[in-house]
C-alpha positions as a printed NumPy array, in Angstrom:
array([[-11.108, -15.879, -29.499],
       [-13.19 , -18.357, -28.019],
       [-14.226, -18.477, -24.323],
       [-12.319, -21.167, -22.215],
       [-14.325, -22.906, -19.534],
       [-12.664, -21.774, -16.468],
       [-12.248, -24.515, -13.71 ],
       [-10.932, -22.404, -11.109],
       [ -8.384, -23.811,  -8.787],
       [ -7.483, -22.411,  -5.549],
       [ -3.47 , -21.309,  -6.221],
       [ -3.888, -22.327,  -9.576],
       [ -0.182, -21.131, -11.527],
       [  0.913, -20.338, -14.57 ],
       [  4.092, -22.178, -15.357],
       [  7.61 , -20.616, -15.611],
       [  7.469, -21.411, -19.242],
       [  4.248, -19.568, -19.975],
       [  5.062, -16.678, -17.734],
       [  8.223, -15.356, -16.791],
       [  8.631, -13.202, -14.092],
       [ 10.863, -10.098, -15.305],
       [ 13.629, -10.704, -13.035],
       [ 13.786, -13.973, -14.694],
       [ 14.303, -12.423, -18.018],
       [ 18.317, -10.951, -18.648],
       [ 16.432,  -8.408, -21.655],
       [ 13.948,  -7.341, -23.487],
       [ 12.956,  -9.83 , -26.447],
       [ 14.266,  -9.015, -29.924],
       [ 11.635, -10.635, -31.599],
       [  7.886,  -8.898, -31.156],
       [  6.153, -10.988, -28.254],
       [  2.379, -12.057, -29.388],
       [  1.249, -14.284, -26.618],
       [ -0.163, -12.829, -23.624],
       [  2.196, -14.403, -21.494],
       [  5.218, -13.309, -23.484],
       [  3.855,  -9.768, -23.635],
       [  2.816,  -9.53 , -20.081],
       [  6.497, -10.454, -19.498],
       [  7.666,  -7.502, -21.09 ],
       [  5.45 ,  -5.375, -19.248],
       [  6.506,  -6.527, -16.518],
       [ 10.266,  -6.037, -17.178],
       [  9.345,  -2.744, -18.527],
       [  8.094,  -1.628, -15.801],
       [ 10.537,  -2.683, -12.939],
       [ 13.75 ,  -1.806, -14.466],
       [ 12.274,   1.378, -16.901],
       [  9.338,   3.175, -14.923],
       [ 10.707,   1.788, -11.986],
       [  7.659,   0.179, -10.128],
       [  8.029,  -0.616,  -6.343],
       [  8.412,  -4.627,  -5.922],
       [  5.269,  -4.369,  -4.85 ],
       [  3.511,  -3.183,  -7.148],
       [  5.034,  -5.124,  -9.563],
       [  4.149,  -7.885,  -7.711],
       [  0.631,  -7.442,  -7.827],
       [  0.78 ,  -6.634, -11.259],
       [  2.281,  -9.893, -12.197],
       [ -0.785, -11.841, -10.245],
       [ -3.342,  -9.776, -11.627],
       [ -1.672, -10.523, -15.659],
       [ -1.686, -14.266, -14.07 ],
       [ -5.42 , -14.333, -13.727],
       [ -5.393, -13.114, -17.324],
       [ -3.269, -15.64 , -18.679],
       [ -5.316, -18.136, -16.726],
       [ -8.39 , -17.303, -17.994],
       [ -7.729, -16.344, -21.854],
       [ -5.053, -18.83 , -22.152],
       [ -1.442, -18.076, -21.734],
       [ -0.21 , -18.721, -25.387],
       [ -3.22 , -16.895, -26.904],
       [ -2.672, -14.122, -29.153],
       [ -3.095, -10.975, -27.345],
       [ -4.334,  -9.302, -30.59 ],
       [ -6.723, -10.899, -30.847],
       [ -8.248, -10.657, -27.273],
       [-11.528,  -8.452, -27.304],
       [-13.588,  -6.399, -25.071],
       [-15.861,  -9.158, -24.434],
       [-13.15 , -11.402, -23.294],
       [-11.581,  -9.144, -21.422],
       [-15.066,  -8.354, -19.784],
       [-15.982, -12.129, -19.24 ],
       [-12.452, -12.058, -17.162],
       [-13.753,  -9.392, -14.607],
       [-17.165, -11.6  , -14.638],
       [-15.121, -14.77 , -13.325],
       [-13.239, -12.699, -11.055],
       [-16.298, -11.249,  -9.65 ],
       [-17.802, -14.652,  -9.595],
       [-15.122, -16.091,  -7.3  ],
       [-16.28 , -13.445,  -4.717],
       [-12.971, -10.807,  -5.449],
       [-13.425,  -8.131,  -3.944],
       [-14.137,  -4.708,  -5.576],
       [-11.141,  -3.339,  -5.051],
       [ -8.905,  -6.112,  -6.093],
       [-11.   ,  -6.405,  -9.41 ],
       [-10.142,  -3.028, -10.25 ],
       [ -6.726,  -3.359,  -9.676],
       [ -6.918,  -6.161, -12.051],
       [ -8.609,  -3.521, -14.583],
       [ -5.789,  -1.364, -14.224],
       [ -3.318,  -3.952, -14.496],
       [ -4.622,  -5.079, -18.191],
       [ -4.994,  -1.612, -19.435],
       [ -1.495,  -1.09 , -18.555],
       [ -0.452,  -3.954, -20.752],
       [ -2.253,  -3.108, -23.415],
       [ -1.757,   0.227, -23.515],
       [  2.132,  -1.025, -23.621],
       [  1.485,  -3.359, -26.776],
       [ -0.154,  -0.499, -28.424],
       [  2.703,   1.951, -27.234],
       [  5.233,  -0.218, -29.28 ],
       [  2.338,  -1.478, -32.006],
       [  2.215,  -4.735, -30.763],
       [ -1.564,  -4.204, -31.079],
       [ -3.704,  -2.483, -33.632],
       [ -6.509,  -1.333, -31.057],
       [ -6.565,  -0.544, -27.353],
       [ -9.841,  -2.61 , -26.404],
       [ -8.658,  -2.181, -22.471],
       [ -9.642,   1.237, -22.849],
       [-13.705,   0.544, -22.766],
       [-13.334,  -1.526, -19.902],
       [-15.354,   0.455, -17.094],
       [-14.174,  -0.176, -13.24 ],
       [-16.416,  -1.174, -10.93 ],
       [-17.934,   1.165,  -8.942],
       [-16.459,   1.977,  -4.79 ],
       [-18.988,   1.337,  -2.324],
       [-18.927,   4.907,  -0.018],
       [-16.799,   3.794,   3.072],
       [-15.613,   6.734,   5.645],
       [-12.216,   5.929,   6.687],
       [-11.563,   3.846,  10.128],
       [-10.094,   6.758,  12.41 ],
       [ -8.673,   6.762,  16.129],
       [ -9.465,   9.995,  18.416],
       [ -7.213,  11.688,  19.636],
       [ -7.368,  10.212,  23.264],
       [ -7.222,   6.218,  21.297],
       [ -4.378,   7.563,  19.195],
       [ -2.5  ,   8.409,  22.006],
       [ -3.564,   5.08 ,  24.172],
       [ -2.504,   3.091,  21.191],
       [  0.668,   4.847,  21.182],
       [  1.518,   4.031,  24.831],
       [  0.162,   0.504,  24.701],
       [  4.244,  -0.836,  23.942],
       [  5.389,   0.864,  27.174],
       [  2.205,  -0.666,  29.253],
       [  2.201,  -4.117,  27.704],
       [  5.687,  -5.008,  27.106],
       [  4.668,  -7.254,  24.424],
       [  7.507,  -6.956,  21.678],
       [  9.945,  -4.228,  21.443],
       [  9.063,  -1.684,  23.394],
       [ 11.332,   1.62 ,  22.012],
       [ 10.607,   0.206,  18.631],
       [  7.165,  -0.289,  18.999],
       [  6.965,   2.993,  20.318],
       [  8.863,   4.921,  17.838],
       [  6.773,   3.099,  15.264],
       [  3.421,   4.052,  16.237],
       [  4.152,   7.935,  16.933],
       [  5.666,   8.064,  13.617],
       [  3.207,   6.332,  11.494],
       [  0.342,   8.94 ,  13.868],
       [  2.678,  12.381,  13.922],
       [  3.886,  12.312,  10.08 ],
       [  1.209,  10.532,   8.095],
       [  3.239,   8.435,   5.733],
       [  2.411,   4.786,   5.062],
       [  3.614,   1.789,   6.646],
       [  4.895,   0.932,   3.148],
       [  7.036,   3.931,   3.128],
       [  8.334,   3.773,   7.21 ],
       [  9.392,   0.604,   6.726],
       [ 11.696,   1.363,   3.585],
       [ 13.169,   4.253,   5.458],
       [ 17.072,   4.693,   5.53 ],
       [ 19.822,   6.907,   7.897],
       [ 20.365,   8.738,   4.961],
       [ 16.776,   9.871,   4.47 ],
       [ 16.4  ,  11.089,   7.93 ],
       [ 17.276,  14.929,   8.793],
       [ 20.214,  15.175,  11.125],
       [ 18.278,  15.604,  14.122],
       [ 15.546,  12.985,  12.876],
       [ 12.666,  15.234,  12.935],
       [ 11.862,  14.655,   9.594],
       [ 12.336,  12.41 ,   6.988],
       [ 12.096,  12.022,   2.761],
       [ 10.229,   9.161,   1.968],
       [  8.83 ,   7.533,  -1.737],
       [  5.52 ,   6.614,  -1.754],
       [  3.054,   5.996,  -4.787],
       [  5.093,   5.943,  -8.286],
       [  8.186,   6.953,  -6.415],
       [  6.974,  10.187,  -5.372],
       [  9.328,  11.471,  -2.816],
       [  7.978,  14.06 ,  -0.153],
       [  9.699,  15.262,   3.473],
       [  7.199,  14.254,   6.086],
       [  7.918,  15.518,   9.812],
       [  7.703,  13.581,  13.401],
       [  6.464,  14.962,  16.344],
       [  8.833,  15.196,  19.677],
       [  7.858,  12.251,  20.876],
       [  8.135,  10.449,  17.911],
       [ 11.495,  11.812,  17.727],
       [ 12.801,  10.924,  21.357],
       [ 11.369,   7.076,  21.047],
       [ 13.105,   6.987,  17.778],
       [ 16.326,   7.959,  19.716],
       [ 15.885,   5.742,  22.567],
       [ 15.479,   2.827,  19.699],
       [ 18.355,   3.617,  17.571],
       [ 20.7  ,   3.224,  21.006],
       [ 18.856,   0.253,  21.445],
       [ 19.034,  -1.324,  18.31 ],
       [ 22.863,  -0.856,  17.663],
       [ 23.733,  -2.043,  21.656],
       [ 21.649,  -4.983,  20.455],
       [ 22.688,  -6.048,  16.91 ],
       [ 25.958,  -4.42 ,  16.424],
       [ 26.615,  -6.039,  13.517],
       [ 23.504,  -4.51 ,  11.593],
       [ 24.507,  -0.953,  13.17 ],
       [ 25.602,   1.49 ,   9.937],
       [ 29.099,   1.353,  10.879],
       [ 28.726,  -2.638,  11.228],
       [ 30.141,  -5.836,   9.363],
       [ 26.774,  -6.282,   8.286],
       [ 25.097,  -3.34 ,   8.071],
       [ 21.461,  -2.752,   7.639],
       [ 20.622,  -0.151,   5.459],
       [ 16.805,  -0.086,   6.913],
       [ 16.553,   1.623,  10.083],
       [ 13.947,  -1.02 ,  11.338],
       [ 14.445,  -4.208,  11.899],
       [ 12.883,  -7.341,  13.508],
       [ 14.116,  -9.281,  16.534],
       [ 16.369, -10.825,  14.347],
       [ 18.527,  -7.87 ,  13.118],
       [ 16.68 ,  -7.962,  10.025],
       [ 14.911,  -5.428,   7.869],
       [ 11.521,  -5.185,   9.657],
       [  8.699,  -5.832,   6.636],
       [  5.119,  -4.077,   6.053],
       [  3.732,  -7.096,   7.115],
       [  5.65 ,  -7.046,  10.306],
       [  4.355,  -4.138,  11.483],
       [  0.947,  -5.199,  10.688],
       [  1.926,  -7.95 ,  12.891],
       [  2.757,  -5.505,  15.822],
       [  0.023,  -3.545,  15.485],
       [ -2.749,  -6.248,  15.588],
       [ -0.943,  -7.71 ,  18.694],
       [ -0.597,  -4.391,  20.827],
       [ -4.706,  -3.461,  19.242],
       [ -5.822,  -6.532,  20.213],
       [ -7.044,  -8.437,  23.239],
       [ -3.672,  -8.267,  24.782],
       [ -3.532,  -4.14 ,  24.062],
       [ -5.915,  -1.491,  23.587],
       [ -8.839,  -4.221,  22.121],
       [ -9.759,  -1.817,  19.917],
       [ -8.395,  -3.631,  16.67 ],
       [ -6.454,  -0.803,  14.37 ],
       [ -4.271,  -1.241,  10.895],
       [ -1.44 ,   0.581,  10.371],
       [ -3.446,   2.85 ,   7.909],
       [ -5.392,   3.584,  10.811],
       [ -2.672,   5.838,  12.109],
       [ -2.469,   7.807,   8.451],
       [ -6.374,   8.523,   8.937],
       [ -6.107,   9.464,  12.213],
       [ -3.386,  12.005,  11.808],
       [ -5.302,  13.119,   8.439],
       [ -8.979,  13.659,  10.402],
       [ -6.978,  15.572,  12.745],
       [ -4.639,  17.478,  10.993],
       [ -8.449,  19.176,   9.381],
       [-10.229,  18.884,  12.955],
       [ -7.543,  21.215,  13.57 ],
       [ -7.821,  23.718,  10.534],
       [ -5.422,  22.215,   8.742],
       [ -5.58 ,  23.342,   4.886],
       [ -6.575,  20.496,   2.776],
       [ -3.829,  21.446,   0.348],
       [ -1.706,  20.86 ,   2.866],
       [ -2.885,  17.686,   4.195],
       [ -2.78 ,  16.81 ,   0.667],
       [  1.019,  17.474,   0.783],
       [  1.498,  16.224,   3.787],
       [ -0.125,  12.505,   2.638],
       [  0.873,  12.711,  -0.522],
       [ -2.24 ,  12.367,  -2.643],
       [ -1.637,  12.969,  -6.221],
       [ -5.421,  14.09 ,  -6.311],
       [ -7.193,  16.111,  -4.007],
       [-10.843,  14.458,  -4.613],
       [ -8.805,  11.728,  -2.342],
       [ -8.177,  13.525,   0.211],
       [-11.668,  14.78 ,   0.932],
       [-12.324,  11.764,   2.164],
       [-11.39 ,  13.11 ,   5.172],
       [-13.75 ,  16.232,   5.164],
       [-16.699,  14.057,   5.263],
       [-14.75 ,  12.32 ,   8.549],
       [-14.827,  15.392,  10.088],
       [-18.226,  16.406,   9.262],
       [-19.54 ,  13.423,  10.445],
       [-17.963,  13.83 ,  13.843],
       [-18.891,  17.59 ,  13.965],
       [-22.802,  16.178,  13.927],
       [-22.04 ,  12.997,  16.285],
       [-21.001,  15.855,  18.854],
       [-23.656,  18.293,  18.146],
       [-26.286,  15.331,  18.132],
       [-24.653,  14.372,  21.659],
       [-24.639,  18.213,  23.003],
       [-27.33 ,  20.03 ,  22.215],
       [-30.469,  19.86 ,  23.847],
       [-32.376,  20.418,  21.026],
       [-30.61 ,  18.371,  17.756],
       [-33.419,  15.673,  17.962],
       [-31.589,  13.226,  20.093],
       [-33.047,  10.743,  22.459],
       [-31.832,  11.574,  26.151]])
């Protein structure tokens, strides 16, 4: 295959013709796809309705196989795509400043696909497989303290910004249990406990796992549920228009991952705490203290549903680090300037 002189264009899209997005698509193909586009398709569809993918992973999926379609061309042949080309697309993504992380995603994308084609002999040869990801600069997690955990968790009851049971409810939830933003916001009623202290949510590849709420978590949570059916009646369970989601937005609607990112930058920010957080922020925090604590890793493990334990001590080397911050503070003799 020869290279194609990429002129990159901010947004630049693949059209609906070269790249259909699998909803688009009613079934799988009966003839055998050999474009990339009309392979990447298939993935696609394959994956969302057979391994069934999260929307948003599929969805990031589908831009990453875009950038690969853009760059290769979308009607090449994806036999005959090589190693080299496949390389010289990580070398224009790196080019136009992607980030590390985004370029391995990429990586991962592709050898998915391919790895499909050669699954159903599409493909003679996996060439994906010799393509190396980039190597993680060593960042230590962003963490609160205890004392900023709990700040941030009373800054909706001080600042009266948004919605302040919500808000409330939110943050001790996301800092007593763990789970992701990702997964809070895609809770149901029927996934909660009957007393709501704990909750089965599906993170990562549909993993499910029970994850538990502290009381105070628990008694905002109350206080918003009374809210939130006295205000939108209609979205209550028992409602015309019921909202499966137990979160919604001022609206009545089902409250988004990107709307809580939204509340948390506002109450973190110069109106709040001014100590800018994420959401993740609050699954770090309750990690580094769960092992401050003598928590077993294994168990935080469980609790934050790693699939590999190498990710979760991450948080060791938190911990560590703070164990010499305090002795380098306390002790007379660690070396430290008065």
């Amino acid at each position: 295959m020869a290279r194609k002189q990429i002129v990159w264009k901010e947004n630049e899209k693949v059209s609906s013709e070269e790249f259909q997005s699998p909803s688009a698509a009613a079934s799988f193909p009966a003839s055998i796809p050999e474009s990339i586009a009309d392979c990447a398709s298939e993935y696609l569809l394959y994956i969302e309705t057979v391994k069934g993918y999260s929307e948003r992973t599929v969805t990031s999926y589908r831009e990453d196989l875009k950038h690969l379609c853009f760059i290769l061309g979308a009607g090449e042949k994806i036999s005959s795509v090589t190693l080299e080309n496949l390389r010289f697309c990580v070398g224009t993504l790196s080019k136009k400043k992607y980030s590390i992380p985004s370029i391995n995603r990429f990586i991962a994308s592709v050898r998915g696909l391919f790895a499909y084609c050669k699954k159903f002999k599409y493909i003679e040869k996996n060439v994906s497989l010799e393509l190396t990801t980039l190597k993680m600069p060593k960042h230590l997690p962003q963490f609160m303290t205890s004392s900023e955990a709990d700040a941030m968790c009373r800054s909706p009851e001080k600042k009266e910004l948004l919605w302040e049971s919500r808000d409330r409810a939110i943050f001790e939830m996301l800092y007593s249990s763990g789970c992701r933003v990702s997964e809070l916001t895609s809770l149901k009623w029927q996934d909660f406990s009957s007393d709501f202290s704990s909750a089965m949510v599906h993170g990562k590849g549909g993993k499910g796992r029970r994850v538990y709420f502290g009381e105070d978590a628990v008694s905002f949570f109350k206080i918003y549920v009374q809210e939130r059916n006295a205000r939108f009646p209609a979205s209550a369970p028992s409602g015309a228009k019921g909202v499966d989601y137990v979160f919604i937005n001022q609206h009545g609607e089902r409250l988004t991952s990107r709307g809580v990112w939204y509340i948390v930058k506002r109450y973190s920010g110069l109106e709040g705490t001014n100590k800018p957080v994420s959401p993740h922020t609050f699954r770090h925090s309750f990690a580094t203290t769960m092992l401050t604590n003598g928590a077993d890793i294994r168990v935080v493990q469980e609790m934050l549903g790693h699939s590999s334990i190498s990710t979760t001590q991450r948080y060791t080397h938190v911990t560590t680090e703070r164990l010499k911050e305090v002795y380098r503070q306390a002790f007379p003799h660690s070396g430290s300037e008065d």
